[in-house]
C-alpha positions in Angstrom: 27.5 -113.1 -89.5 30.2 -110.8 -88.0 29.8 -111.4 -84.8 30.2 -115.0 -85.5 33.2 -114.8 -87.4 34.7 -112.5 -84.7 33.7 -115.1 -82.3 35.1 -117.8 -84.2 38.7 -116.0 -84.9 38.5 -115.6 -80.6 38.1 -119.0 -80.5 40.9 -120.1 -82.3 43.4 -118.0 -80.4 42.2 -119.4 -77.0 42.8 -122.7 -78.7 46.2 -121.6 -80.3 47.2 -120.1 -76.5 46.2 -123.3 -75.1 47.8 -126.0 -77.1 51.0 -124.3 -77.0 50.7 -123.2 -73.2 52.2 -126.3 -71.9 55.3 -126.3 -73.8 56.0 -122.0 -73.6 55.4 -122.6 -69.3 58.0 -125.5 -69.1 60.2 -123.6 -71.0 59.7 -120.3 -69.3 60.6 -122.3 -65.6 63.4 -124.2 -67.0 65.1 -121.2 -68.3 64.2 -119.4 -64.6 65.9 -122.1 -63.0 68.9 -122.7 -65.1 69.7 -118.8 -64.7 69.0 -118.7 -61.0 71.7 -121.7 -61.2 74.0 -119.5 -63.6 73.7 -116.3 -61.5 74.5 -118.7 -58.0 77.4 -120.2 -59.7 78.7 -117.3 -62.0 78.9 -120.1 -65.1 77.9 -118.1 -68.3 77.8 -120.5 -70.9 75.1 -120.4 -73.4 74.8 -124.3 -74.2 73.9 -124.3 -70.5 70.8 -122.7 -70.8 69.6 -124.1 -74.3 69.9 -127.8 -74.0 67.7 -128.2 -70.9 64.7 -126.1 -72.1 65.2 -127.8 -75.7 64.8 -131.6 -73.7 61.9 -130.3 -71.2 60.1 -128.9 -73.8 60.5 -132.0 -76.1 59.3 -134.4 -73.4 56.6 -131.9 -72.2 55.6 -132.4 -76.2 55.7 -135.8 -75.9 53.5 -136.0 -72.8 51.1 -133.8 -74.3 50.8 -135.0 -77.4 47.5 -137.2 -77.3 45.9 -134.2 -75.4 46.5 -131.4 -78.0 45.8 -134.2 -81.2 42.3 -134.7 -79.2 42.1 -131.1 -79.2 42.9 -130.2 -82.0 40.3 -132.9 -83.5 37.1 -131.6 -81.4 37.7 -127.8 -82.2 38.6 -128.7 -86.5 35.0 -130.9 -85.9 33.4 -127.9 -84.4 34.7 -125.6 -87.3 33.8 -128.0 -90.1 30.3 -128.3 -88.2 30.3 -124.2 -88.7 30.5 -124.3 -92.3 26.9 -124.1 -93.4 26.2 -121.7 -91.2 28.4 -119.2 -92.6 27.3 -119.9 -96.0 23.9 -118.5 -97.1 
């Protein structure tokens, strides 16, 4: 019973870490490239770094979207199909 719970809780990170991996790697290499721009040019302005990663991870979001909902539907099927076996 332990062991499956622990396995379950394992589960649901991997699915946590891999619904939101998508948007946190578009993100992480729009905000590399915008500072590699900044540091070439010397512009320091904050706006310049938040707008683009705000509108790549939007459309990233948008993109991904049907994905993650499918996801998101198999593994809450899988975990309602769990239930009686964690009651006994």
């Amino acid at each position: 019973m332990e062991t499956q719970l622990i396995a379950l809780g394992v589960e649901t990170f991997k699915m946590a870490l891999l619904l939101a991996l998508p948007a946190l790697l578009v993100g992480m290499l729009i905000g590399l490239g915008v500072s590699i721009f900044q540091a070439t040019t010397q512009i320091n302005e904050m706006t310049l770094s938040f707008i683009p990663k705000i509108l790549g991870v939007a459309i990233i979001l948008v993109l991904t979207m049907p994905w993650m909902l499918n996801s998101m539907s198999d593994f809450s099927t899988h975990i309602f199909n769990l239930i009686p076996s964690f009651i006994k």
